[in-house]
N, C-alpha and C positions, 0 to 999 in steps of 0.2 A: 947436167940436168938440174931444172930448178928443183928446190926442197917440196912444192905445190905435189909435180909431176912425182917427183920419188915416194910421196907418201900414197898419189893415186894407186902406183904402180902394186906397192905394198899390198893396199887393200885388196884390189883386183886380185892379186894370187893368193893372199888368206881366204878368199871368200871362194876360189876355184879348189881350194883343198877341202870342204864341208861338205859333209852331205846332206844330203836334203833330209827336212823329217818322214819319217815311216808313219804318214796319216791314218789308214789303215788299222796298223796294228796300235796306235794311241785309242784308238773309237772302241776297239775291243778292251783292251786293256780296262777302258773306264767304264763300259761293261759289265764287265765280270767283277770289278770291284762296289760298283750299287748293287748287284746281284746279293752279293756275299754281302752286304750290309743290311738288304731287306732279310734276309736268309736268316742275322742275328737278331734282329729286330724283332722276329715272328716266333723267333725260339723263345724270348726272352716273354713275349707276350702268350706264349702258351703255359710258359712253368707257371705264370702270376694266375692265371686263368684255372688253372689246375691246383694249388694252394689255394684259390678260394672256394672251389668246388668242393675241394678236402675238408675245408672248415667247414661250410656247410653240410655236408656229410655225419660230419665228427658229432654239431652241434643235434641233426635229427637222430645222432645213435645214444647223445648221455642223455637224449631228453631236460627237459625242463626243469629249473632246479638244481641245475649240478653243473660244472664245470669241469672240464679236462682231469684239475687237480683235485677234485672232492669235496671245492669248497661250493657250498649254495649260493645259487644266483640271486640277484634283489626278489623278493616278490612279487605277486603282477600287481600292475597299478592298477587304480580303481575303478571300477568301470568295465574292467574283465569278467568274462564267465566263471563262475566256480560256484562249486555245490551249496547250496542255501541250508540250513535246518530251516524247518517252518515250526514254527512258533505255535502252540495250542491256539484256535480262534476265542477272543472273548466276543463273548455278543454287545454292538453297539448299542447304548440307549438309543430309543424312538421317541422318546415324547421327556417332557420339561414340566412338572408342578404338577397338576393331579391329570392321573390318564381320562378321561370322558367315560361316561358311565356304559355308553355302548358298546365301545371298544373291550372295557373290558369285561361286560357279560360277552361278548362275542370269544374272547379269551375261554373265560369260564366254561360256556358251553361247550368249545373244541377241547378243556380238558377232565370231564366230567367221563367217567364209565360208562360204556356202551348197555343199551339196555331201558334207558331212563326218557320216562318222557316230561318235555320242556313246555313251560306256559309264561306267560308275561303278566306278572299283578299290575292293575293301575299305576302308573308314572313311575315305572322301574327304568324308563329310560335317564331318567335323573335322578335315582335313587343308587343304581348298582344290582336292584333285585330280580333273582329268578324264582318261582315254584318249578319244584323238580319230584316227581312220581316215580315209585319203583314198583308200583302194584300194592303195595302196602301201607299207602297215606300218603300225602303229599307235604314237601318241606321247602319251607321258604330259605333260600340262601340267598347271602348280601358279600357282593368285594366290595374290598376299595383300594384303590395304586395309586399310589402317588413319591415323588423324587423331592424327596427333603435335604435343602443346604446346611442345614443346621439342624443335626439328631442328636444334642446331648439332652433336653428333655424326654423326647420318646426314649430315649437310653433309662434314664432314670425313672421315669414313672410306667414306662410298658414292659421294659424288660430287664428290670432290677434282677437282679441275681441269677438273671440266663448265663450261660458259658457260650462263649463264641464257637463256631465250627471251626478246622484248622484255616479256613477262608478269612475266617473273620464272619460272616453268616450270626446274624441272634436268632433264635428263635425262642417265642412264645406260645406254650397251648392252654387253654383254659376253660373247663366247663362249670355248666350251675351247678349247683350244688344237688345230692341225691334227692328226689320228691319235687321238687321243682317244675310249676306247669305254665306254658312248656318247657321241657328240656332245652338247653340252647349250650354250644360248644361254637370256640373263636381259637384259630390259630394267629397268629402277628408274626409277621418275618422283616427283620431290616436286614439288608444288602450292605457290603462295606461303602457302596457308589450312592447309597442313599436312597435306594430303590425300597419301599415302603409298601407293605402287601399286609393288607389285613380279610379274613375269609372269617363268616359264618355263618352257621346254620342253625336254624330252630324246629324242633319236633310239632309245626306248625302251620299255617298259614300266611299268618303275622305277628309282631314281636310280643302282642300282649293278648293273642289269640288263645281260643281253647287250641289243646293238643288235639293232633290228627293221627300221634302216632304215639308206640313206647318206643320204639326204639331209636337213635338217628338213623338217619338214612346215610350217613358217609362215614366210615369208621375215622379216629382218629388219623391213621396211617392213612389212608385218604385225602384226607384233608392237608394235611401237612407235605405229603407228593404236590396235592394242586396249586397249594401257597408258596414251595420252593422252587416253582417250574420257572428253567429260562427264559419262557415267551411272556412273561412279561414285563420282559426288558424294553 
């Protein structure tokens, strides 16, 4: 037999001795082995799922500020809510050089004692002046406001030897002398902001008038309430 035919021969009964594959159980096989890989895959994706939910956990139980180990977290950035103090309000200036003389008889009169009756002398609208009546005489009172940039004159010639309030606040009071007709009392207050208030009153109708009255009509403590009041900021 040629060597061709001996090697067919060969083959022919190596390949009659095999058996066929078991198709079947290979498709199961491969199966059960994706099975058991999704199976690890989903375990693995649950622990991770579960340590982060643990952290989250952990982080709403030390709250904010603190960490596992007891050391403090950063601070909140800025821009976050947290408790404010509020601050005393200062009252803002309204007006700039001298207040208008309307403005501030209208002041005056909202800070005058209940009780009093109000009149207007001839061109008090550009003057500053009220007549003000208690039943007992009538007295001419005069403001004047005004926001000084430069208060070391009025330092020196209005309120030489005042002591400041613990603000800084000067005040000046000053009346005529005893016998004096009319009687006339001035109080003067400067502001540390430059806020300039000058208030007086005359036992009067006008400044070189006979007297209408003996006695003022606003005691000093009066007076010095209406010259330090806030509103006429």
């Amino acid at each position: 037999m040629p060597h061709e035919e001996d090697f067919t021969e060969a083959l022919r009964t190596t390949l009659l001795t095999i058996s066929p594959p078991d198709t079947p159980s290979l498709v199961q096989a491969g199966v059960r082995n994706g099975r058991r890989r999704r199976r690890r895959r989903a375990a693995v994706l649950g622990v991770s799922g579960a340590a982060v939910l643990a952290l989250v956990g952990l982080g709403a139980t030390l709250g904010p500020g603190l960490l596992s180990d007891g050391r403090a977290t950063d601070p909140a950035p800025p821009g976050s809510s947290a408790p404010a103090t509020t601050a005393p309000a200062t009252p803002k200036p309204t007006f700039t050089g001298t207040l208008p003389a309307n403005r501030a008889l209208a002041t005056l009169s909202a800070l005058l004692p209940t009780g009093l009756t109000r009149s207007t002398p001839p061109g008090s609208g550009q003057s500053g002046q009220l007549w003000v009546d208690d039943g007992r005489g009538k007295s001419l009172l005069e403001v004047h406001v005004s926001r000084q940039t430069s208060t070391t004159e009025i330092r020196k010639h209005v309120f030489a030897g005042a002591t400041p309030l613990p603000d800084g606040t000067l005040i000046q009071s000053r009346q005529s002398p005893p016998g004096t007709t009319p009687g006339h009392q001035t109080v003067n207050v400067l502001r540390p902001d430059g806020l300039y208030v000058t208030l007086m009153q005359w036992q009067a109708t006008s400044q070189n008038g006979p007297a209408t009255r003996t006695t003022p009509l606003l005691t000093p403590t009066q007076l010095r309430t209406i010259a330090t009041s806030p509103r006429w900021q």
